[in-house]
C-alpha positions in Angstrom: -48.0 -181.4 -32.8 -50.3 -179.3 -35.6 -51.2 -175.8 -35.7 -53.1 -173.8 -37.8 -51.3 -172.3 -40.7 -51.7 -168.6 -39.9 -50.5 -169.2 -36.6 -47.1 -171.2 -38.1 -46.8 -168.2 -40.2 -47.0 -165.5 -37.8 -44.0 -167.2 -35.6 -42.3 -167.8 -38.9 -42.5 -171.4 -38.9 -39.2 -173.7 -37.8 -36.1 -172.0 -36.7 -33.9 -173.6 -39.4 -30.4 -172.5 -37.3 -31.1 -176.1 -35.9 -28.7 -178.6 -36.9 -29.3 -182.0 -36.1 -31.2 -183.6 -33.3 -33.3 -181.7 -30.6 -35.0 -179.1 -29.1 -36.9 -178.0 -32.4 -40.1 -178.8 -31.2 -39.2 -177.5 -28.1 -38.0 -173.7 -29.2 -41.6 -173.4 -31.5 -43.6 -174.6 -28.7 -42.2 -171.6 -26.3 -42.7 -169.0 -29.5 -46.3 -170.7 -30.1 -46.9 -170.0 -26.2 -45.5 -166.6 -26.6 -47.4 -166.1 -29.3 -50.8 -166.7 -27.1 -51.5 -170.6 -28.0 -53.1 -172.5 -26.0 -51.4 -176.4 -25.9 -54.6 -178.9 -26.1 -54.5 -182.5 -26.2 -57.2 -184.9 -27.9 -56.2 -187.8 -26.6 -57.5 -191.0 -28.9 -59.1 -188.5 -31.2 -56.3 -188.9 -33.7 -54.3 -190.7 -35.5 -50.5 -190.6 -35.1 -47.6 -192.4 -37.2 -43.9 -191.8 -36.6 -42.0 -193.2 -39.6 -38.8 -194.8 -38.3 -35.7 -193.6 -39.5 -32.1 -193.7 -38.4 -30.9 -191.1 -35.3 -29.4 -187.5 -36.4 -26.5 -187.1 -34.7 -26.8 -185.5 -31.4 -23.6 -183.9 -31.8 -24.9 -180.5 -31.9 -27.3 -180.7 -29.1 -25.1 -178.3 -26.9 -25.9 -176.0 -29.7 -29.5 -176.5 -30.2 -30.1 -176.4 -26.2 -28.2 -172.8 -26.6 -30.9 -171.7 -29.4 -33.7 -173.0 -26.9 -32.1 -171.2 -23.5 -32.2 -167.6 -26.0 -35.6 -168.1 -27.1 -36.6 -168.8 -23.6 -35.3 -165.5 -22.7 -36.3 -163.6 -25.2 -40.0 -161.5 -25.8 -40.0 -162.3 -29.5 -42.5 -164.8 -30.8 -40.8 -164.8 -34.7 -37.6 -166.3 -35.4 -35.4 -165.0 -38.2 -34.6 -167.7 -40.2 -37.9 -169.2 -40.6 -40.2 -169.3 -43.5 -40.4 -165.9 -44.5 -36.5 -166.0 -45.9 -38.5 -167.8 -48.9 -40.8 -164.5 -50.2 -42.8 -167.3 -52.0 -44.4 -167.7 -48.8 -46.9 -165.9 -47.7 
């Protein structure tokens, strides 16, 4: 996934209430749609590299899908605890 910076910005980047594995990319793609993205693909115009690493727990997932299910119903596009809790960012 990539987006432009101003656009990360105005939804205030990652919700950072996640703990652990999923639904991250998930809750910012529904803010980034709510915000008025369009999703386009470039398929074989890019390169891609996933660095393995061990599995988060998914012990929290019941959690995270909750964060997701509010998003989904909510109008907002911003999350609060996002970038902008760090004024250095702007």
């Amino acid at each position: 996934m990539a987006f432009w910076r101003d656009d990360l910005l105005a939804v205030n980047g990652y919700n950072e209430a996640f703990s652990g594995w999923g639904r991250e990319d998930s809750e910012i793609a529904v803010r980034l749609y709510r915000y008025g993205l369009k999703r386009r693909e470039h398929p074989f115009m890019a390169c891609c590299y996933h660095l393995w690493h061990p599995d988060n727990s998914r012990d929290t997932l019941t959690y995270n899908d909750r964060i997701l299910e509010d998003t989904m119903k909510s109008h907002s596009f911003r999350c609060s605890l996002g970038i902008d809790k760090d004024s250095s960012v702007q």
